[in-house]
N, C-alpha and C positions, 0 to 999 in steps of 0.2 A: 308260544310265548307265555309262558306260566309261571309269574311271579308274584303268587298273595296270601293273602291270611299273615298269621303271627305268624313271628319270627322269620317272615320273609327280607329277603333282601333290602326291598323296600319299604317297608316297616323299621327294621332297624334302622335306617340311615336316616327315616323321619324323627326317630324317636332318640336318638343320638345325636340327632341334628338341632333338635330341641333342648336337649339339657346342654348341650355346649353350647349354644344359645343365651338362655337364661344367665349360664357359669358365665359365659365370657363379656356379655354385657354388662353384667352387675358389675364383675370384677374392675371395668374399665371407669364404670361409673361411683363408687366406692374408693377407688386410687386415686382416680384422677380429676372428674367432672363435677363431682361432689366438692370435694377441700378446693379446686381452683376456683367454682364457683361461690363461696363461702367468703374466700378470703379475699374476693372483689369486691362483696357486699359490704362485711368490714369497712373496706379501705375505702367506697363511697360513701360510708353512712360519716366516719371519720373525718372526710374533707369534707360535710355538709355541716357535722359538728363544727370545726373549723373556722367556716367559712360561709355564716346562712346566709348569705348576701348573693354569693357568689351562683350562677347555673348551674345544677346537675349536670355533666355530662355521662350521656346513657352508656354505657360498657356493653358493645353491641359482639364479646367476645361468643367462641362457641361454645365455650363451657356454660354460658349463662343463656343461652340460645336453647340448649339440650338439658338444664340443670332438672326439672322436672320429672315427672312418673309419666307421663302419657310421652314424652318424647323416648321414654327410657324403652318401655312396651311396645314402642312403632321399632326401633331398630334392633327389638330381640326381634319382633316377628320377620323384620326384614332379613336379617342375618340367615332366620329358621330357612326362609323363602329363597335367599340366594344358595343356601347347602345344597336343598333338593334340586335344584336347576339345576348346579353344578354337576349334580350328580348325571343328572337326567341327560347331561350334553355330555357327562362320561360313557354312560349308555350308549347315544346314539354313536359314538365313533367305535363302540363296538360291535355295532350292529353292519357298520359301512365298510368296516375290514372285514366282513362276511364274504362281498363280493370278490375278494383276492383268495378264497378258498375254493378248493378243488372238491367237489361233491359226486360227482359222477366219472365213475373209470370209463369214461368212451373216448376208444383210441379215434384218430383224426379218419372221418368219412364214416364213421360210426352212427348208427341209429338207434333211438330206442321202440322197440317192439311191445307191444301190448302183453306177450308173452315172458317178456323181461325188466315188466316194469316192478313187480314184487320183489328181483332180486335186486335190482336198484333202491327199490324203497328201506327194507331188511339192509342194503350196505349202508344206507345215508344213518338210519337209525343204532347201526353199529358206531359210527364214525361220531354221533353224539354221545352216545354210555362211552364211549373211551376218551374223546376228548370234553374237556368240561366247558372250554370255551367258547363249544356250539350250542351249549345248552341258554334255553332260554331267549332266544334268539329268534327274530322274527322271518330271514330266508332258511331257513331250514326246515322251519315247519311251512314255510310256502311251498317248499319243494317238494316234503310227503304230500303234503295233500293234493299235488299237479300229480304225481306219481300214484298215488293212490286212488286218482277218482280213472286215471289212464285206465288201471289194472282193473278197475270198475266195469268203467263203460266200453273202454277198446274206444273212445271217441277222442280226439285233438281239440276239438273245442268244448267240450268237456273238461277237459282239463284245462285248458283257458281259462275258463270259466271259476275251477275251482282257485286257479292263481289270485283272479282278482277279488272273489269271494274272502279268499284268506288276508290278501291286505286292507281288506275291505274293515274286515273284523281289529287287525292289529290298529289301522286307525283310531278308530271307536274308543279298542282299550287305552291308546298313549293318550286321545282325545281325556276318556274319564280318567286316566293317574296327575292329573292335573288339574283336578276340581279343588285338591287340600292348598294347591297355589295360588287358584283364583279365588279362592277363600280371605287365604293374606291378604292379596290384593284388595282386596273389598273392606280387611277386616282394617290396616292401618288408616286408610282414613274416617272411618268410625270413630277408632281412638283416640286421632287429632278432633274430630268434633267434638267428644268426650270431653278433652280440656279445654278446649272455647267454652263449652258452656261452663264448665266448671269454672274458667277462667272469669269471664264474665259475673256468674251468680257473686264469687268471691269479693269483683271490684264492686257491685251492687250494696253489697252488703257494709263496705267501706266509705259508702259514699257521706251519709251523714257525719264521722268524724272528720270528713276531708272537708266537710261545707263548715264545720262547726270549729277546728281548729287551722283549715290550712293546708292541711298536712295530706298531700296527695301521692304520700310515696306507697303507700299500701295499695291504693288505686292501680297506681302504675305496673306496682309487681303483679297484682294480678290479671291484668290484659298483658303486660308480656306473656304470661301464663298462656291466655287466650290465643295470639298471635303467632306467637313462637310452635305451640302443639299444633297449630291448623299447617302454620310454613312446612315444618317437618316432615309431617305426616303426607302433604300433598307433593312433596320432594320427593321422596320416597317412594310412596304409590305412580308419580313418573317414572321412573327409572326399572321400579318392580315390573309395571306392565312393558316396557320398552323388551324388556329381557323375556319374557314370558312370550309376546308377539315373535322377537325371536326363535324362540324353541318350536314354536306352533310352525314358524316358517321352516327350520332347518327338517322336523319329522314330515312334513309335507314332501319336502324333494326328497328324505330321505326312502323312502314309501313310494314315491314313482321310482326311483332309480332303480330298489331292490324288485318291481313290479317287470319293469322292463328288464330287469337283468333275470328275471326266471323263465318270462315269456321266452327269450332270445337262445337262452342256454339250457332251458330245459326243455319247454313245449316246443320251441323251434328245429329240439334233436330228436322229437317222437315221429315216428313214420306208419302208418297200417302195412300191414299186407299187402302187395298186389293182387293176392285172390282175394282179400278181402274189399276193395277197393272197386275190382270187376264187379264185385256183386253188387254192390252197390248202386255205381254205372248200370249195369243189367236193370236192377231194380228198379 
């Protein structure tokens, strides 16, 4: 399972995953979140002109919920963090059509011989340079290295052994390609605290015009500010980790299934010798 460095598979999908991110958030927010939130403002400052007698009623729309930069920066990052997932759940459904592949030419009551475990190894390895959609792939390299430690030691639980050693390792790996995930996770609500305080400092700072003229709407836009970025950003970070718990559950089954499906169909078809066996016994 050897996917890293530049220009790997996964690098590009993070780093395209990013700027269509960025492009596509901004673009939404510039069309549309921006001029709808503007021309609300407008139109309340207008019926206050109006009408000072009259209550503000608050415009609890979502363009003005989201109109902000800290709400803008939580749902690029979420957008970035939903790419990789997605991708990441494309992966594993390619990993789990592994098990409908055929890896070993043993006809029915066939075994495999510690003497025949290299050319087994040498065909599986062919069967990946030809086909490209075994490449990269987490039961194919479990299956050389059951095959390979066979050819090694001539022992069955050895090879065992190497099975679970190897998804032992694949773990690990899909464990660390998921630290740049639980990174977003942690990072949007950061962001949302960023704009509470920023939110906050702002109404702080408004406060003596509003003791001294009245005038509390500056006040107010700014703990929306405060309020609106913490909602956001702790919305999001639900639903980001919801999905992330997810993945962590789906590669966990997927990693026993692929575990149990090498033990059964490949260490379960290695057989020693009978002379080797005798001596053994003897021994």
């Amino acid at each position: 399972m050897k996917n890293k460095g530049f220009f790997s598979q996964d690098f590009i999908v993070q780093v395209v995953g990013l700027i269509f991110s960025i492009v596509f958030v901004y673009s939404v927010y510039s069309n549309y979140i921006w001029p709808k939130a503007r021309n609300i403002e407008i139109t309340t400052r207008l019926q206050a002109s109006q009408n000072p007698d009259a209550p503000i009623e608050t415009n609890r729309s979502i363009a003005v919920i989201l109109k902000n930069h800290e709400q803008m920066f939580c749902l690029m990052l979420m957008l970035w963090a939903s790419i990789i997932i997605g991708y990441k759940f494309v992966r594993l459904r390619g990993e789990q059509s592994m098990e409908g592949h055929q890896f070993l030419n043993i006809s029915r009551g066939e075994r495999i011989i510690p003497e025949e475990a290299l050319i087994h190894h040498k065909d599986v390895e062919g069967q990946i340079r030809r086909n490209g959609r075994l490449r990269n792939k987490i039961l194919p390299d479990v299956i050389l290295a059951a095959l390979h430690r066979f050819d090694s030691t001539r022992s069955i639980q050895d090879a065992s052994h190497a099975v679970q050693e190897r998804t032992a390792m694949a773990y690990e790996q899909l464990e660390s390609d998921l630290s740049l995930v639980r990174y977003i996770a942690w990072a949007i609500p950061s962001v949302g605290f960023i704009g509470t305080v920023r939110g906050i400092g702002e109404a702080l700072s408004h406060a003596d015009k509003a003791i001294k003229l009245g005038d509390i709407s500056d006040v107010t836009a700014s703990l929306g500010l405060a309020f609106n970025s913490t909602l956001i950003a702790l919305v999001l970070s639900i639903v980001l980790m919801f999905f992330v718990h997810l993945l962590q559950s789906k590669q966990e089954h997927l990693l026993i299934d692929l575990e149990d499906f090498a033990t059964k169909k490949v260490v379960g078809m290695m057989k020693k010798p009978e002379s080797e066996e005798s001596k053994i016994s003897f021994t």
